[in-house]
mmJSON file of the N, C-alpha and C atoms, coordinates in Angstrom:
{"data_MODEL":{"atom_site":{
"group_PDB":["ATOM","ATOM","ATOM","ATOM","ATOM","ATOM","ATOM","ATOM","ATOM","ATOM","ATOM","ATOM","ATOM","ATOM","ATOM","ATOM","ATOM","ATOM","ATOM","ATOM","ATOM","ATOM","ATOM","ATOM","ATOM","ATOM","ATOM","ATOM","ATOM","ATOM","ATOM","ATOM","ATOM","ATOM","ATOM","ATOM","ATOM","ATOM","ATOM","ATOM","ATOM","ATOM","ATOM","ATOM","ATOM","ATOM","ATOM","ATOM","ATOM","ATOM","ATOM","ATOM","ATOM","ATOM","ATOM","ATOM","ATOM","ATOM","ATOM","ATOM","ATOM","ATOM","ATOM","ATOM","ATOM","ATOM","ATOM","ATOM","ATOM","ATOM","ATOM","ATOM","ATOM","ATOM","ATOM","ATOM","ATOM","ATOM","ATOM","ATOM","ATOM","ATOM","ATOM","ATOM","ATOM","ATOM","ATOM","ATOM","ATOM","ATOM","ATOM","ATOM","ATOM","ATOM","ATOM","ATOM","ATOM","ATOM","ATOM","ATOM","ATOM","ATOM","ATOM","ATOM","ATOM","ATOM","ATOM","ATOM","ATOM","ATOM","ATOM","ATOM","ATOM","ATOM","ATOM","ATOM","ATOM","ATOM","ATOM","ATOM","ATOM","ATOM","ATOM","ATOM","ATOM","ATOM","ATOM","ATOM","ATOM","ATOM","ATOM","ATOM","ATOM","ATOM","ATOM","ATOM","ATOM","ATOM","ATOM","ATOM","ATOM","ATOM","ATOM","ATOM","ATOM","ATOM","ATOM","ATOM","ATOM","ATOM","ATOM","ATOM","ATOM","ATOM","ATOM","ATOM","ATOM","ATOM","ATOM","ATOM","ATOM","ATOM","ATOM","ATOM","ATOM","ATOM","ATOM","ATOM","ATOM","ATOM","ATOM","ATOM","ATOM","ATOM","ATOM","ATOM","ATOM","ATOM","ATOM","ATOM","ATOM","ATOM","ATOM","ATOM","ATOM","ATOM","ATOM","ATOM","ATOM","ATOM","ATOM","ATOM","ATOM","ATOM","ATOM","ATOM","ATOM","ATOM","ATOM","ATOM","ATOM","ATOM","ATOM","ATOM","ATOM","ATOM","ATOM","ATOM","ATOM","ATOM","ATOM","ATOM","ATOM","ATOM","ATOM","ATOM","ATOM","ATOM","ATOM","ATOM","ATOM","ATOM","ATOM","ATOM","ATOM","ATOM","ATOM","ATOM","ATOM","ATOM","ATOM","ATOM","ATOM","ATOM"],
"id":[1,2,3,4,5,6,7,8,9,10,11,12,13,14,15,16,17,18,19,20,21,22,23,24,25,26,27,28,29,30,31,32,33,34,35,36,37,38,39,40,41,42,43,44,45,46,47,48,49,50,51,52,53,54,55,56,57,58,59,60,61,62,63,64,65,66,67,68,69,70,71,72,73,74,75,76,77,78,79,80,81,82,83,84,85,86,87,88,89,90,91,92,93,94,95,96,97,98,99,100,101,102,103,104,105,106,107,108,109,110,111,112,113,114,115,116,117,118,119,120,121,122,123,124,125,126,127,128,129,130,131,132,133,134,135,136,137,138,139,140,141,142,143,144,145,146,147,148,149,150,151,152,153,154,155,156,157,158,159,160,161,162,163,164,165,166,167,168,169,170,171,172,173,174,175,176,177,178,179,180,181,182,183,184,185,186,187,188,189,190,191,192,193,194,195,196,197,198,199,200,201,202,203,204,205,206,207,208,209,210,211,212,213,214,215,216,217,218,219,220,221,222,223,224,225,226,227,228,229,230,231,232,233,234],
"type_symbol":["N","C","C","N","C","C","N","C","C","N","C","C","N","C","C","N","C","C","N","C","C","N","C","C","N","C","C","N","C","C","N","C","C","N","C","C","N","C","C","N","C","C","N","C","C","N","C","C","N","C","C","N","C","C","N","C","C","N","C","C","N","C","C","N","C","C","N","C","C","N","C","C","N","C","C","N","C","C","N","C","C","N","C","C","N","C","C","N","C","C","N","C","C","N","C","C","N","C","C","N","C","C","N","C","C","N","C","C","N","C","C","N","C","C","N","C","C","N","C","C","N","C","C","N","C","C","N","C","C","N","C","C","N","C","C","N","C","C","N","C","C","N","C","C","N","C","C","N","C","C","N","C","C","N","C","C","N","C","C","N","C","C","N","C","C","N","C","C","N","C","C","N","C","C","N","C","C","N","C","C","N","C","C","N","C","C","N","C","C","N","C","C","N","C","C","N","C","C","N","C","C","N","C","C","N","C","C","N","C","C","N","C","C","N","C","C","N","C","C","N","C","C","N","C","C","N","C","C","N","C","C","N","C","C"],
"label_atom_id":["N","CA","C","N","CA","C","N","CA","C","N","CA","C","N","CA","C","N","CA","C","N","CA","C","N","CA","C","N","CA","C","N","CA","C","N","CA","C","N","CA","C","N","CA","C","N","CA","C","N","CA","C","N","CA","C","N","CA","C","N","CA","C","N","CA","C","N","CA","C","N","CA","C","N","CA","C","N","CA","C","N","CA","C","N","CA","C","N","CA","C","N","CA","C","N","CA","C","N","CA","C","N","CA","C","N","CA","C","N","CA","C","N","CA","C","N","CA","C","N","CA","C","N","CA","C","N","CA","C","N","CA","C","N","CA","C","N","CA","C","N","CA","C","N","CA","C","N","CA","C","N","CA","C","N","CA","C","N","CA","C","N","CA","C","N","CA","C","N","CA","C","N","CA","C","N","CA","C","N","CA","C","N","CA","C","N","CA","C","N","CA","C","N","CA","C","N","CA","C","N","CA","C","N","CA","C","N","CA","C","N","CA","C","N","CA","C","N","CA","C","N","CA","C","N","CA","C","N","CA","C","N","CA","C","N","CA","C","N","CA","C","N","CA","C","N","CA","C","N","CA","C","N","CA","C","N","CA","C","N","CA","C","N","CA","C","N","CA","C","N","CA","C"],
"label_alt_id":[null,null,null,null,null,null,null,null,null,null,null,null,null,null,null,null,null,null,null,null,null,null,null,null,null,null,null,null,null,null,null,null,null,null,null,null,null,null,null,null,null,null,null,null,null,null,null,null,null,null,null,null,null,null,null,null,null,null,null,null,null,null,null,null,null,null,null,null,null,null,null,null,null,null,null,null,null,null,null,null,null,null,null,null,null,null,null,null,null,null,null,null,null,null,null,null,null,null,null,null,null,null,null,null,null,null,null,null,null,null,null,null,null,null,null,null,null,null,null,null,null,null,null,null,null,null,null,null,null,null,null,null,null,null,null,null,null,null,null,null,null,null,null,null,null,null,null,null,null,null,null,null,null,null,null,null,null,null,null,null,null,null,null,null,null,null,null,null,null,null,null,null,null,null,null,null,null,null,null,null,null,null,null,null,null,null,null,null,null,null,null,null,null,null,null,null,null,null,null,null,null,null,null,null,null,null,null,null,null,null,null,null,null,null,null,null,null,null,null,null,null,null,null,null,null,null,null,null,null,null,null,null,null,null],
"label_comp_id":["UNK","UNK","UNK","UNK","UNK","UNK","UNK","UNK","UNK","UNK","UNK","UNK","UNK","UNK","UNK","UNK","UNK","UNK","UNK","UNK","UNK","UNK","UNK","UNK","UNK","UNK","UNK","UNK","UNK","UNK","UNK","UNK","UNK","UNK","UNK","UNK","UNK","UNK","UNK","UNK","UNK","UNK","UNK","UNK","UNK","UNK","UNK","UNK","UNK","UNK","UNK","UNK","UNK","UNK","UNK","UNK","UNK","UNK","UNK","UNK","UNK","UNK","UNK","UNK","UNK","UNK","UNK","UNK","UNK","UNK","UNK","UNK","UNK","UNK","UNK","UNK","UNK","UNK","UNK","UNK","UNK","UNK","UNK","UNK","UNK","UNK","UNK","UNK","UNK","UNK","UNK","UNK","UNK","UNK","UNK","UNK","UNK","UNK","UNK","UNK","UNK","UNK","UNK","UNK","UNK","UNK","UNK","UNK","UNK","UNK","UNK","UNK","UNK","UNK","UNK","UNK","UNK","UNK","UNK","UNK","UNK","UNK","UNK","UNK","UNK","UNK","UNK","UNK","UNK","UNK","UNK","UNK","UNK","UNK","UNK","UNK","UNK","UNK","UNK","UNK","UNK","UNK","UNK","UNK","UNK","UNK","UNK","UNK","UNK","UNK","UNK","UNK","UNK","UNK","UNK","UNK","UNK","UNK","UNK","UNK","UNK","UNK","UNK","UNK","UNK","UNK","UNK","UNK","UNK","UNK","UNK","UNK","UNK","UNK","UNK","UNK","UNK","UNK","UNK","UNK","UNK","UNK","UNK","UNK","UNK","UNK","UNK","UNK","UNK","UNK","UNK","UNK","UNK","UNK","UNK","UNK","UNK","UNK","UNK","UNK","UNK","UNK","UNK","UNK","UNK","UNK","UNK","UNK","UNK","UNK","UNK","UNK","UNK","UNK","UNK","UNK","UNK","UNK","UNK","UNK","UNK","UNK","UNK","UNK","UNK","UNK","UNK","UNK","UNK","UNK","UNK","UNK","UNK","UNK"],
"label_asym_id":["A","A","A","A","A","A","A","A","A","A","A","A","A","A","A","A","A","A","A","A","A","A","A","A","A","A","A","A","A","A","A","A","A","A","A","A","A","A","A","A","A","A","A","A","A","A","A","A","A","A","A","A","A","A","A","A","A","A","A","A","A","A","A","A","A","A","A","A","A","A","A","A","A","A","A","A","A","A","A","A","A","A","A","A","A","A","A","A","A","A","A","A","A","A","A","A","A","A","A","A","A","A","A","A","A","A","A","A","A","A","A","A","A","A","A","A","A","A","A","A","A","A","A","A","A","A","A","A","A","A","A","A","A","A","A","A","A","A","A","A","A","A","A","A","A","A","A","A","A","A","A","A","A","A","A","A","A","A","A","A","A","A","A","A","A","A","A","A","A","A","A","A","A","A","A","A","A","A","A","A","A","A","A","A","A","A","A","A","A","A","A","A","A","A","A","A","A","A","A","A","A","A","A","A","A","A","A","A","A","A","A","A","A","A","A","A","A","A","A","A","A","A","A","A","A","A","A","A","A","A","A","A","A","A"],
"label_entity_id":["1","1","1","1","1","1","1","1","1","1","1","1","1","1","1","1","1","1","1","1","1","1","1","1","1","1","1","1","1","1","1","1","1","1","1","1","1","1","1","1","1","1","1","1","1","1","1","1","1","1","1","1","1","1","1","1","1","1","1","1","1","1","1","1","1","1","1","1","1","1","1","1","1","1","1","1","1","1","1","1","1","1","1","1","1","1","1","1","1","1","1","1","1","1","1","1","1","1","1","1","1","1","1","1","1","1","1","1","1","1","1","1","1","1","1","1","1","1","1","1","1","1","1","1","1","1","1","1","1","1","1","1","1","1","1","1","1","1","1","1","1","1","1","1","1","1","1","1","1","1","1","1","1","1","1","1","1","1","1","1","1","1","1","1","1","1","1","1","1","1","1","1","1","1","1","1","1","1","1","1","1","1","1","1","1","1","1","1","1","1","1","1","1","1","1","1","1","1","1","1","1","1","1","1","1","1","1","1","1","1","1","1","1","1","1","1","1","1","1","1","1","1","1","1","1","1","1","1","1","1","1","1","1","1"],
"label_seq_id":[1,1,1,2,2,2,3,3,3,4,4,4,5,5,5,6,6,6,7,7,7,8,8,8,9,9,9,10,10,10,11,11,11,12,12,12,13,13,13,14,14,14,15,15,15,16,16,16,17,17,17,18,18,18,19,19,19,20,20,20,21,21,21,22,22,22,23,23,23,24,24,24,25,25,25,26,26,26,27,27,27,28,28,28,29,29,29,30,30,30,31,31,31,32,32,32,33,33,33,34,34,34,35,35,35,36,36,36,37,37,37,38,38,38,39,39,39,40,40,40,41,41,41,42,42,42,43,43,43,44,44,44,45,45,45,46,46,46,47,47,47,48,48,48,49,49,49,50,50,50,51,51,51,52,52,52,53,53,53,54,54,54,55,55,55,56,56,56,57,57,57,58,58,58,59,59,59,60,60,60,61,61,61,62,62,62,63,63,63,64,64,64,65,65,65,66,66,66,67,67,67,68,68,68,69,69,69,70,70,70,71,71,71,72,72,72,73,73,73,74,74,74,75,75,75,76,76,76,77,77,77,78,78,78],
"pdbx_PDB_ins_code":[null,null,null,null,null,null,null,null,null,null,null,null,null,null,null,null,null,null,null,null,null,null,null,null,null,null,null,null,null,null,null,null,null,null,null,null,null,null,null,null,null,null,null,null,null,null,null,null,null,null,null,null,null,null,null,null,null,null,null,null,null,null,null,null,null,null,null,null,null,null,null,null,null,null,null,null,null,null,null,null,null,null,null,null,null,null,null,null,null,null,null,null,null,null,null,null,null,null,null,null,null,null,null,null,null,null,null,null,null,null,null,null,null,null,null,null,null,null,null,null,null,null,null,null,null,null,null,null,null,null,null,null,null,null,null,null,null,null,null,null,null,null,null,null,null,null,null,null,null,null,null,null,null,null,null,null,null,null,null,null,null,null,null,null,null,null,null,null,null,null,null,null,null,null,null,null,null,null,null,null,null,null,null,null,null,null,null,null,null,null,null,null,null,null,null,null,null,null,null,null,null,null,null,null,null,null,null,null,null,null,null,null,null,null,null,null,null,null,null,null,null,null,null,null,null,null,null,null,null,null,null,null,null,null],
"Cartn_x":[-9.789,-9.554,-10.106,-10.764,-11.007,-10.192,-11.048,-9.549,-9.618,-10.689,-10.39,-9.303,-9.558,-8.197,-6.93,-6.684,-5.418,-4.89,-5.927,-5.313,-4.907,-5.631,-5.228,-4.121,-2.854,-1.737,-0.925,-1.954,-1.6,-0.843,0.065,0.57,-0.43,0.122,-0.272,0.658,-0.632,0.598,1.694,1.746,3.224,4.227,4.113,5.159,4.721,3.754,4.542,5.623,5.464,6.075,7.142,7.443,9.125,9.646,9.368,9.346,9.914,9.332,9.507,11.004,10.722,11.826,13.267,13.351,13.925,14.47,13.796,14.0,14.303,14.352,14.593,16.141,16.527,17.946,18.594,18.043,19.218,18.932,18.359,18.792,19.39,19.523,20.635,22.088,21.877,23.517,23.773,23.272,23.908,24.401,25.539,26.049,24.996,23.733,23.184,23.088,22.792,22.719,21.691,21.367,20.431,19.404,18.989,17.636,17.325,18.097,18.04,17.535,18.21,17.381,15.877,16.166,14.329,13.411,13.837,13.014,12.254,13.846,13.386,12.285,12.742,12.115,10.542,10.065,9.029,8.742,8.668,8.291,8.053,9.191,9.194,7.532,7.622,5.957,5.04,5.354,3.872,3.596,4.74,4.645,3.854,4.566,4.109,2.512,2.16,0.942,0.241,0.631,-0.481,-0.645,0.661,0.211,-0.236,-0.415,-1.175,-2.952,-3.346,-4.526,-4.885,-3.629,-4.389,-4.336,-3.716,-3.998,-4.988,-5.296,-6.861,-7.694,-7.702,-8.824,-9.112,-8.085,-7.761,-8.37,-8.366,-8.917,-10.172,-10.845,-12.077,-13.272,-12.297,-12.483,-12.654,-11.482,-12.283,-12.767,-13.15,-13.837,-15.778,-15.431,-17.05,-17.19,-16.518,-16.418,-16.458,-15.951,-15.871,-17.101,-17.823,-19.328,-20.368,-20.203,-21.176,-21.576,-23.144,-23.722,-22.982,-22.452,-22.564,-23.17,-24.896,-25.596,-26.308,-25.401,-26.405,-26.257,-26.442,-26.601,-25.252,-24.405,-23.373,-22.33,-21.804,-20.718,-19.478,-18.741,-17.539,-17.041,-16.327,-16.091,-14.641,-14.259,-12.709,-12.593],
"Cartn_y":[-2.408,-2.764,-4.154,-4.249,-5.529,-6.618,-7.98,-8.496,-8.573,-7.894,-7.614,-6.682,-5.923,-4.616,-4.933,-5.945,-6.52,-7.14,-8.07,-9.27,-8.283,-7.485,-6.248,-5.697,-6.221,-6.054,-5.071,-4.647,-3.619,-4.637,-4.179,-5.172,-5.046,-6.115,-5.658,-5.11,-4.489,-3.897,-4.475,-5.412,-6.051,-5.968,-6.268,-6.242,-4.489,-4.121,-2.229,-1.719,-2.381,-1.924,-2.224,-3.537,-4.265,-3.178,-3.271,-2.709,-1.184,-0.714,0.877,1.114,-0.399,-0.3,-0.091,-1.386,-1.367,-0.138,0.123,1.421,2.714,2.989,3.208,3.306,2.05,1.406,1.641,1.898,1.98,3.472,4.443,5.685,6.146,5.711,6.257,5.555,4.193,3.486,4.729,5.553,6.239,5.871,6.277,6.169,5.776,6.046,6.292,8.013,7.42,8.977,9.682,10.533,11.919,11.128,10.668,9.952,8.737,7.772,6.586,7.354,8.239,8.724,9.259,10.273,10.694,9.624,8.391,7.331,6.957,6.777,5.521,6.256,7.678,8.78,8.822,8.649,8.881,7.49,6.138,5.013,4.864,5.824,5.345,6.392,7.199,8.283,7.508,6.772,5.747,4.79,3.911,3.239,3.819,4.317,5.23,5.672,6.303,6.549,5.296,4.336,2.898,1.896,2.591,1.662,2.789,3.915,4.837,4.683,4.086,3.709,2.61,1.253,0.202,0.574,1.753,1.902,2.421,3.061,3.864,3.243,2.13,0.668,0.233,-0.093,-0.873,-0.407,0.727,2.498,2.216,1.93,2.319,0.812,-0.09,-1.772,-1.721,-0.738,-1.554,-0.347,0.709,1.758,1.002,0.615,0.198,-1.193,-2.031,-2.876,-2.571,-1.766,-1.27,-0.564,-0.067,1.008,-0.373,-1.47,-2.719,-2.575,-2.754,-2.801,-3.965,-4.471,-5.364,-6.779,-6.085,-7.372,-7.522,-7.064,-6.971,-8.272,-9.262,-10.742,-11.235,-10.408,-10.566,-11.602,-11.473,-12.091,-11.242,-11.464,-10.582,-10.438,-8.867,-8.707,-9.016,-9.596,-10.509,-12.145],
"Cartn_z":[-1.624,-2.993,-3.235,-4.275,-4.582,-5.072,-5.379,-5.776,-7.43,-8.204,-9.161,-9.625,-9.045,-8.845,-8.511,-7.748,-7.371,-8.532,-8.968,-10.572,-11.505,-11.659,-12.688,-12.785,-11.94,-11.948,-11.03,-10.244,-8.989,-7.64,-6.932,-6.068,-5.076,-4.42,-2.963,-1.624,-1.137,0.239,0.166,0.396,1.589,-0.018,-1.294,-2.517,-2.717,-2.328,-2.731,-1.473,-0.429,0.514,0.233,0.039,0.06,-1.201,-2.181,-3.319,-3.156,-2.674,-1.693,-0.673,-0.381,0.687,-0.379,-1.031,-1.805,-2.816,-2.995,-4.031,-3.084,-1.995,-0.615,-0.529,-0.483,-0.051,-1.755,-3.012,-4.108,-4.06,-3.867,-3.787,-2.657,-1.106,-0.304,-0.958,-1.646,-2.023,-2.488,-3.731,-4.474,-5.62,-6.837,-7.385,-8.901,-9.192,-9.969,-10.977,-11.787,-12.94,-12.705,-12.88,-12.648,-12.375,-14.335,-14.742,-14.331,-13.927,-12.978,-11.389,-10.377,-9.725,-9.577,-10.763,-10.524,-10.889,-12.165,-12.109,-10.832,-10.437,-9.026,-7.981,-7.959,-7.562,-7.292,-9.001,-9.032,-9.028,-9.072,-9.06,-7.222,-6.218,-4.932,-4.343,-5.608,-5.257,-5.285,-5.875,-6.513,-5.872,-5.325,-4.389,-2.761,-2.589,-1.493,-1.748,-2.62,-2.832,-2.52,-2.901,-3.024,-1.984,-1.162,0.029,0.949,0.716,1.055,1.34,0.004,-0.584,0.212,-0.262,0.941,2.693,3.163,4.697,5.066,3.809,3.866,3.851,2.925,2.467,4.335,4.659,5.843,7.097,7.024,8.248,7.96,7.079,6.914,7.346,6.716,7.223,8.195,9.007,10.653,11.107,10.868,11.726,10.955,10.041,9.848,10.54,10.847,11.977,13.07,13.398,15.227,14.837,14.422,13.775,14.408,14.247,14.161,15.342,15.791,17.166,17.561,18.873,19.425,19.564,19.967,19.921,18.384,17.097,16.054,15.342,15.766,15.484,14.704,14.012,13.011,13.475,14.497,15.251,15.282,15.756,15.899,14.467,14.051,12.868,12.984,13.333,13.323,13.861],
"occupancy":[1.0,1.0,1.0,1.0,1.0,1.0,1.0,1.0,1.0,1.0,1.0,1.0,1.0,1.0,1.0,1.0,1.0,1.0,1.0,1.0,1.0,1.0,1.0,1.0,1.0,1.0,1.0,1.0,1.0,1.0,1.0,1.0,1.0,1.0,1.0,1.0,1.0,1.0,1.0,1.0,1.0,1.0,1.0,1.0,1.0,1.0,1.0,1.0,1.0,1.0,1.0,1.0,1.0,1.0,1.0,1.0,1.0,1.0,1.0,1.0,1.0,1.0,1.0,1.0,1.0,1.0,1.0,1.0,1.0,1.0,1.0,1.0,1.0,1.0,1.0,1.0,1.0,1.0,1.0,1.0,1.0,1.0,1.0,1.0,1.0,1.0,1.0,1.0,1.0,1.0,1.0,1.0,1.0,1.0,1.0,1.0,1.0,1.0,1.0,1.0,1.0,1.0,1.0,1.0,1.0,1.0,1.0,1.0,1.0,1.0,1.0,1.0,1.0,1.0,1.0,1.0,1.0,1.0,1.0,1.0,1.0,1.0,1.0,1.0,1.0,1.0,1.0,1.0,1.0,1.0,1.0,1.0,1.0,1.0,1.0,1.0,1.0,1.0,1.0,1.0,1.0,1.0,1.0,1.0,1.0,1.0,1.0,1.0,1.0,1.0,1.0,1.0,1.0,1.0,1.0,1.0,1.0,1.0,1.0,1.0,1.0,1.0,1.0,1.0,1.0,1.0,1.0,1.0,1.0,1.0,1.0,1.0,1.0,1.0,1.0,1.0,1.0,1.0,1.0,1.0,1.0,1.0,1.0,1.0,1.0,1.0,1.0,1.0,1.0,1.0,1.0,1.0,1.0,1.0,1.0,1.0,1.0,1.0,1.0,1.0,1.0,1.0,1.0,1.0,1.0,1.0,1.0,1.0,1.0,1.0,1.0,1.0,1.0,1.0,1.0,1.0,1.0,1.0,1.0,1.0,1.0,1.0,1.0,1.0,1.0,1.0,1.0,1.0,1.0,1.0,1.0,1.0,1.0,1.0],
"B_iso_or_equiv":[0.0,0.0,0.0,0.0,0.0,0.0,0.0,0.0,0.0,0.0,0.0,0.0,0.0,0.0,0.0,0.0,0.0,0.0,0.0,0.0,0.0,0.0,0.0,0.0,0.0,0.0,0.0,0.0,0.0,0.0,0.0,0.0,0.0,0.0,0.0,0.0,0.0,0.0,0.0,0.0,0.0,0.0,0.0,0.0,0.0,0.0,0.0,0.0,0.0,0.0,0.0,0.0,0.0,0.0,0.0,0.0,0.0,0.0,0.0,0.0,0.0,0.0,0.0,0.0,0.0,0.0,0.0,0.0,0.0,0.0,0.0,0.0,0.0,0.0,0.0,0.0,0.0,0.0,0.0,0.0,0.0,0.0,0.0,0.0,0.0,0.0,0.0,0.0,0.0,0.0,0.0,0.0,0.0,0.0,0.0,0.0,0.0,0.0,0.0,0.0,0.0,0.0,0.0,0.0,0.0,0.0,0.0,0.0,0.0,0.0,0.0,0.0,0.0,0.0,0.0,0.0,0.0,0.0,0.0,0.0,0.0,0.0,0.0,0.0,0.0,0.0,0.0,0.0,0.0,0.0,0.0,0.0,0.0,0.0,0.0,0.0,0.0,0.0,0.0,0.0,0.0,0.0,0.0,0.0,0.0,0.0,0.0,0.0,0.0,0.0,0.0,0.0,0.0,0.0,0.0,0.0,0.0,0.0,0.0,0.0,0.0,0.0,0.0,0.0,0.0,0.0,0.0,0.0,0.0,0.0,0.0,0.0,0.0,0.0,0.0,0.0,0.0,0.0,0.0,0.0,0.0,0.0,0.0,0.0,0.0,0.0,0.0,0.0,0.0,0.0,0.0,0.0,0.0,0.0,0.0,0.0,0.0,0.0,0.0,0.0,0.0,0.0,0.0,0.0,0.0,0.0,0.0,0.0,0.0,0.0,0.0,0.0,0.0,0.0,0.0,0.0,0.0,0.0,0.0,0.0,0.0,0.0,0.0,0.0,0.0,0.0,0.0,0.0,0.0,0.0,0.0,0.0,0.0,0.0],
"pdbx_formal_charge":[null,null,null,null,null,null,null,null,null,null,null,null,null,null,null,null,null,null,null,null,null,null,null,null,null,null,null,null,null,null,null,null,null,null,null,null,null,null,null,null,null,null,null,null,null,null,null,null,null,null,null,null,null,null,null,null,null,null,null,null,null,null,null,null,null,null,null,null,null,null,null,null,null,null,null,null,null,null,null,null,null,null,null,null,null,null,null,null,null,null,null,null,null,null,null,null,null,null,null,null,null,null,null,null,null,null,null,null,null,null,null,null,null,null,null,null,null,null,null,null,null,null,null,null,null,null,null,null,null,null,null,null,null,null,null,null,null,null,null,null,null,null,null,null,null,null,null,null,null,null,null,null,null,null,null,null,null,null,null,null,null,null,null,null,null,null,null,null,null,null,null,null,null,null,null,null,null,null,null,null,null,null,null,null,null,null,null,null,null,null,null,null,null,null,null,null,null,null,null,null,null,null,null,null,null,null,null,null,null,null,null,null,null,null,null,null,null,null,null,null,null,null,null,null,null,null,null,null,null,null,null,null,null,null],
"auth_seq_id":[1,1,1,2,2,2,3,3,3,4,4,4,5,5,5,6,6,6,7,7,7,8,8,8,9,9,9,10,10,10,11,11,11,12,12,12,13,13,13,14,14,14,15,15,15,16,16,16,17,17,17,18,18,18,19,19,19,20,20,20,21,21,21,22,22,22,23,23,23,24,24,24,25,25,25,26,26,26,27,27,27,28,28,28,29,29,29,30,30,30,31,31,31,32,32,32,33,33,33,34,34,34,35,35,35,36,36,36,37,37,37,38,38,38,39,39,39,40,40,40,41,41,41,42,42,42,43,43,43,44,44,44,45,45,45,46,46,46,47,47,47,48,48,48,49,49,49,50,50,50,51,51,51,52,52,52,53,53,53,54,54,54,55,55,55,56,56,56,57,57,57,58,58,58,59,59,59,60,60,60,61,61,61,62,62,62,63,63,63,64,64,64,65,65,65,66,66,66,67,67,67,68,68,68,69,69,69,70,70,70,71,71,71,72,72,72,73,73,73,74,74,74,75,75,75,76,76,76,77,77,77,78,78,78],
"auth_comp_id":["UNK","UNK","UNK","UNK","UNK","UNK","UNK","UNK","UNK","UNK","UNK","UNK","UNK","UNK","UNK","UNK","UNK","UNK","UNK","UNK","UNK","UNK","UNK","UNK","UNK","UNK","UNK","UNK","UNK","UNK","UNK","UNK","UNK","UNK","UNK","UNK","UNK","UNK","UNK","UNK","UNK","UNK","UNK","UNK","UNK","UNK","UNK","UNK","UNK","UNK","UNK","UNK","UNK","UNK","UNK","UNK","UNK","UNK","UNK","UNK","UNK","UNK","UNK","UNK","UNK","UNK","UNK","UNK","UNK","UNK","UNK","UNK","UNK","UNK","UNK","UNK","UNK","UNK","UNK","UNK","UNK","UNK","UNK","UNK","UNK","UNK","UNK","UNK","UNK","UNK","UNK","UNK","UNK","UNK","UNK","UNK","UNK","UNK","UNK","UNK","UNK","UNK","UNK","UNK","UNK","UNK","UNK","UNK","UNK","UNK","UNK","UNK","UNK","UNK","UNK","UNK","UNK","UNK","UNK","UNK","UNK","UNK","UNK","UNK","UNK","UNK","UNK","UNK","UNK","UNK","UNK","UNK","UNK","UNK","UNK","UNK","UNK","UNK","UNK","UNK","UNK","UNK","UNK","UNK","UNK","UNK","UNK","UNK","UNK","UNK","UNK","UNK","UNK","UNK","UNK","UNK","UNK","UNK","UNK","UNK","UNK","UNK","UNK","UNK","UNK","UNK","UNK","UNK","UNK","UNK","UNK","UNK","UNK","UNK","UNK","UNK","UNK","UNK","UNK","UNK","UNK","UNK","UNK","UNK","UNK","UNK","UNK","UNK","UNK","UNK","UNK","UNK","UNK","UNK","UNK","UNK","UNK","UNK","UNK","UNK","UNK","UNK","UNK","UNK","UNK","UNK","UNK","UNK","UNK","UNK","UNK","UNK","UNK","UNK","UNK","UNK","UNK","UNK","UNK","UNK","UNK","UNK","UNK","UNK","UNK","UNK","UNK","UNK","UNK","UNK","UNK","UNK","UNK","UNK"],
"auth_asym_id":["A","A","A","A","A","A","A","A","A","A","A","A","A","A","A","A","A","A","A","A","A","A","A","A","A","A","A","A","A","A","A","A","A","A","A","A","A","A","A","A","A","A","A","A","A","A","A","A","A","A","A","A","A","A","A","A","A","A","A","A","A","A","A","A","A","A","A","A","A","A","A","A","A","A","A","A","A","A","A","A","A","A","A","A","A","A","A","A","A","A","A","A","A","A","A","A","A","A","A","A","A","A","A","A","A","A","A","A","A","A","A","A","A","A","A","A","A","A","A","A","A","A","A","A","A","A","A","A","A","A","A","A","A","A","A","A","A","A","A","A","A","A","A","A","A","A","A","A","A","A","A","A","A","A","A","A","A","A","A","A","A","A","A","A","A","A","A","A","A","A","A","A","A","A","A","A","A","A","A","A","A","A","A","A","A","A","A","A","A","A","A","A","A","A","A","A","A","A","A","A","A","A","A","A","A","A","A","A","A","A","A","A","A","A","A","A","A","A","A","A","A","A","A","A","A","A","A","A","A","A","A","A","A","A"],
"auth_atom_id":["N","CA","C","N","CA","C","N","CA","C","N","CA","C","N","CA","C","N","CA","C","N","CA","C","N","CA","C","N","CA","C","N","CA","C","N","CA","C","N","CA","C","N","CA","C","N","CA","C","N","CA","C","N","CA","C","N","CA","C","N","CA","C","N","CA","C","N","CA","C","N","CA","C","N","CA","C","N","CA","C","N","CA","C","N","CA","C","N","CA","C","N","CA","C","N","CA","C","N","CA","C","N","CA","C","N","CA","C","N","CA","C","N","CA","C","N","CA","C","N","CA","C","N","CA","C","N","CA","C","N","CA","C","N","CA","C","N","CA","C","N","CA","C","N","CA","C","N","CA","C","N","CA","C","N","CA","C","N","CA","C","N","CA","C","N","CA","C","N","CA","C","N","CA","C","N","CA","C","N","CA","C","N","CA","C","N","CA","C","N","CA","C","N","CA","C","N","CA","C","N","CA","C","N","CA","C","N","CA","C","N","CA","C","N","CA","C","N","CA","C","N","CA","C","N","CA","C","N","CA","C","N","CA","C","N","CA","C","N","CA","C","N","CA","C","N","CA","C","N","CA","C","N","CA","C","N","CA","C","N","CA","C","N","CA","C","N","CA","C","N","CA","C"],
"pdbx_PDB_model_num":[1,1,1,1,1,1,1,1,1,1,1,1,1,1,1,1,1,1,1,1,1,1,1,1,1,1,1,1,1,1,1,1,1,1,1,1,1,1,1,1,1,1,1,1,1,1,1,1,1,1,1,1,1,1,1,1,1,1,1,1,1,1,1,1,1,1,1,1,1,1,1,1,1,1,1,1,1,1,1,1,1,1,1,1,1,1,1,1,1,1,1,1,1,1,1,1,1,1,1,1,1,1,1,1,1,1,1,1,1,1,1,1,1,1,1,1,1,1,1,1,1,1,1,1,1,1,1,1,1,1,1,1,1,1,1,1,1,1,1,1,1,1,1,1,1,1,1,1,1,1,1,1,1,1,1,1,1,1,1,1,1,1,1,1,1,1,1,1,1,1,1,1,1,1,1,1,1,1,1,1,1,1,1,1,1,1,1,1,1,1,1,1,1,1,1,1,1,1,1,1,1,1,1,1,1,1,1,1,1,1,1,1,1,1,1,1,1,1,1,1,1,1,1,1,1,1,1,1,1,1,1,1,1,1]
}}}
């Protein structure tokens, strides 16, 4: 993801995760209404989906890094 895409108001990993977690921990508490559940529900889909996206971003970062010849003048891709 770029970091245009990020400013654009999309979190990042580590605040979709917490975020996830969170929303995680108020649907096992319980004691919410139907529609307060499936909210959180579908907000915890979305989350999930997106740090989905950045592990994929991330998979692909370093398999085209580890892809890099060795001696191909670049320097280590880390």
């Amino acid at each position: 993801m770029s970091e245009n895409e990020e400013r654009a108001g999309r979190p990042s990993y580590e605040q979709a995760r917490d975020e996830l977690a969170d929303v995680v921990k108020r649907l096992e508490a319980g004691g919410l209404t139907l529609e307060e559940s499936l909210a959180l529900w579908e907000r915890g889909e979305k989350l999930a989906a997106l740090c989905e996206e950045w592990l994929e971003g991330a998979r692909a970062r370093l398999a085209a890094a580890m892809a890099q010849p060795e001696d191909g003048g670049t320097g280590a891709p880390f």
